[in-house]
N, C-alpha and C positions, 0 to 999 in steps of 0.2 A: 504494500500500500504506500502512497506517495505519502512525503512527511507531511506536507501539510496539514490531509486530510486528519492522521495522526494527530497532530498538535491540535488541531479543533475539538477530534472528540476527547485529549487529555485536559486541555482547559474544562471543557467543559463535564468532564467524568469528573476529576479531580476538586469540583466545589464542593464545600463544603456540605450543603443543603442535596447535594447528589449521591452521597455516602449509599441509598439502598439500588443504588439504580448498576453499581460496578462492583464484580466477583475479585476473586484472588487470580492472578494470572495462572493460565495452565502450567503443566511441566511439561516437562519434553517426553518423560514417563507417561503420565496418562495420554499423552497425544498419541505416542507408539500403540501403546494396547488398546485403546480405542479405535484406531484404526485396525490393528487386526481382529476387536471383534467383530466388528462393522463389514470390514474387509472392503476397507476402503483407501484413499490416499487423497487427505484433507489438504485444500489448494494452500496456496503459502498467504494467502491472503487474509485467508480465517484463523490458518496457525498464527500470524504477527499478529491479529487481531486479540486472540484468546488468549496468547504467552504476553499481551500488554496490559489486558485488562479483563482477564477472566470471563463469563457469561456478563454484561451489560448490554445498557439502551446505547443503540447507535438509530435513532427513529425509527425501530423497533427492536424488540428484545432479540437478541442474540446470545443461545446457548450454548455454553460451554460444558466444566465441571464444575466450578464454584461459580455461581451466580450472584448479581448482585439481590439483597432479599425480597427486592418488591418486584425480580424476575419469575420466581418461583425456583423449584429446587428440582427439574428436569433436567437432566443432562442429554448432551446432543448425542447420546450411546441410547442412553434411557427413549427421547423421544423419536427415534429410527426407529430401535427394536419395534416400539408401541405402535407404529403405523406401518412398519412390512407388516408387520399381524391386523392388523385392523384391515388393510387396505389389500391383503393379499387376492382377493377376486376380482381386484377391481382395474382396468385396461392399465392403468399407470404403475401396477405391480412388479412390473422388472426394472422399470426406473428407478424406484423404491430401493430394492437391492442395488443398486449398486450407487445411490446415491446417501447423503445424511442429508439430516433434520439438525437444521439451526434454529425453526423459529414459527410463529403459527398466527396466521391473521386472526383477525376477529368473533369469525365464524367456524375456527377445529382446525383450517384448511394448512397442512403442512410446506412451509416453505424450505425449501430444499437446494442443495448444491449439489450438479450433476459430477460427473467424470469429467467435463470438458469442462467446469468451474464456471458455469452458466447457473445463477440463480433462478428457479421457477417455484411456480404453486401449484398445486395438486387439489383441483377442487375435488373431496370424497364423496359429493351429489350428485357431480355428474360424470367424474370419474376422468376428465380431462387435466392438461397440464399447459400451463400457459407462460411464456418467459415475463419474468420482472425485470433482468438485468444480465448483459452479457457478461458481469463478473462480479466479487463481492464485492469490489470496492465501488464501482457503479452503483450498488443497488444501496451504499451508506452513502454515495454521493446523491444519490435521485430520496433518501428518506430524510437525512436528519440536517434536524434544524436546532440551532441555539436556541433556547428560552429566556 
């Protein structure tokens, strides 16, 4: 991720009044086993993300393993596993595998990083997948906003 963008969400993770909103940064441990229980290969964009600032808000929640508290306590292992199972019948089922869950709109619907490091969503209604952003940091560039 380019610094700047970086330096935008550290001011703004890093206030005071923002304490529930950013996790403890990953390790490079749980990122490995993570990735092979997933059996995936998490883009380098989400890894500098997570080893900076754990699961936080970047204009939406982004999970990690330690979340910030008003993220909730899903991890992005936890919330994969929970929707290949949920969503195994459903057309978007092999994306699933081989993609993770970072993050969940409004309405359940799992947002996800493919293999080619394409963020998309997966509506579970109708069983399609739509792009949000041709990369993770596209899709913190196209969300989040200072308050």
């Amino acid at each position: 991720m380019k610094n700047a963008l970086m330096e935008r969400l550290k001011l703004f993770l890093h206030r005071e009044d923002h304490r529930t909103l950013v996790g403890m940064p990953a390790s490079q441990e749980e990122i490995v086993k993570a990735q092979q229980r997933l059996n995936v290969i998490f883009h380098e964009d989400y890894v500098h993300f997570i080893k900076t600032f754990g699961g936080a808000y970047a204009g939406l929640a982004i999970h990690a393993f330690s979340n910030g508290s008003s993220l909730g306590n899903e991890t992005v292992v936890d919330l994969t596993l929970e929707f290949r199972e949920q969503c195994k019948e459903l057309p978007f089922a092999d994306v699933l595998r081989t993609s993770y869950v970072i993050s969940m709109d409004g309405s359940g619907d799992p947002i996800i990083i493919n293999q080619a490091g394409k963020v998309c969503i997966c509506y579970h209604d109708t069983g399609e997948i739509k792009l949000l952003a041709d990369s993770f940091e596209e899709m913190i560039k196209e969300n989040f906003y200072e308050w």
